[in-house]
VMD Tcl script that draws the C-alpha trace (Angstrom):
set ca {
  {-48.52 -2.56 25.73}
  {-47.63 -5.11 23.20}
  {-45.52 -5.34 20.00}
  {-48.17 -3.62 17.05}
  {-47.01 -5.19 13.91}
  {-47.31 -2.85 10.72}
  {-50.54 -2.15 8.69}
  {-51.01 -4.45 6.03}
  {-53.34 -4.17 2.71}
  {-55.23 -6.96 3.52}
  {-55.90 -5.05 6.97}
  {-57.15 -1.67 5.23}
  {-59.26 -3.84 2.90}
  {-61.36 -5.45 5.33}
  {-61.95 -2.48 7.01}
  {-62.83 -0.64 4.40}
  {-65.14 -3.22 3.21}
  {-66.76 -3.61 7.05}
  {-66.72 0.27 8.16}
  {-66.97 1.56 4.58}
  {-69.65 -1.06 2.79}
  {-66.84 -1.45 -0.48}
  {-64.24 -2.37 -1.49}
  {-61.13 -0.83 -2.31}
  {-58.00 -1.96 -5.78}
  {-55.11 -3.96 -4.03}
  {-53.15 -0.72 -4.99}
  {-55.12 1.69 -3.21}
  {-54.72 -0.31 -0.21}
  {-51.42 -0.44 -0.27}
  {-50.98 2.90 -0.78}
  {-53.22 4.22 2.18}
  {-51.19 1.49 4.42}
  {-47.62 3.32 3.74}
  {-49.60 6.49 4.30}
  {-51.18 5.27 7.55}
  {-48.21 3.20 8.76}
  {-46.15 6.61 10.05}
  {-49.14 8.16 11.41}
  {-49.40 5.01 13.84}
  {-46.01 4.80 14.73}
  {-46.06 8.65 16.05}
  {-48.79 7.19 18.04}
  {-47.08 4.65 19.18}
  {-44.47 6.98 20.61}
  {-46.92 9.62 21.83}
  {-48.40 6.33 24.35}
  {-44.38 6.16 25.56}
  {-44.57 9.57 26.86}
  {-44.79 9.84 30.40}
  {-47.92 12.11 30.77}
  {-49.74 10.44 33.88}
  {-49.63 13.21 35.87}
  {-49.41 15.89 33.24}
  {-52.37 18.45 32.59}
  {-53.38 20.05 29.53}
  {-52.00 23.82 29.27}
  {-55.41 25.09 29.34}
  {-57.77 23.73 32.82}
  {-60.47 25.10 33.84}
  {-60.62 25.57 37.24}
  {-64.02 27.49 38.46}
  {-63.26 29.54 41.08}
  {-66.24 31.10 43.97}
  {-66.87 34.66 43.72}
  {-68.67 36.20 46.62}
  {-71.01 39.24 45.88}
  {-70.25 42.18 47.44}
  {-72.72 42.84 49.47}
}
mol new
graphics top color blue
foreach p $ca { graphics top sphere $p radius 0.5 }
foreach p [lrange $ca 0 end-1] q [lrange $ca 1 end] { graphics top cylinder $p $q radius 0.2 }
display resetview
């Protein structure tokens, strides 16, 4: 996985704009960028983690029951 370079304004605008139909103030942007950039970087390191072969803590495994007959 490559480099991801930080969110900028001019990246929440347009999608706001595309996904949202307006708009949003310069400051706005910038504000929900700082607020978005540390989200991304925890998921960033969250993709580091070495869970190939992990399983969730709950799996549901179906198991036969015969009747008793």
């Amino acid at each position: 996985m490559g480099q991801r370079s930080p969110i900028s304004v001019g990246t929440i605008s347009a999608v706001a704009a595309e996904n949202a139909g307006h708009p949003l103030a310069p400051e706005r942007a910038a504000a929900l960028a700082e607020a978005l950039e540390p989200v991304f970087q925890n998921l960033e390191a969250l993709r580091r983690l070495p869970m190939k072969d992990a399983e969730p803590a709950t799996v549901f495994r179906p198991v036969e029951v015969k009747p008793d007959d």
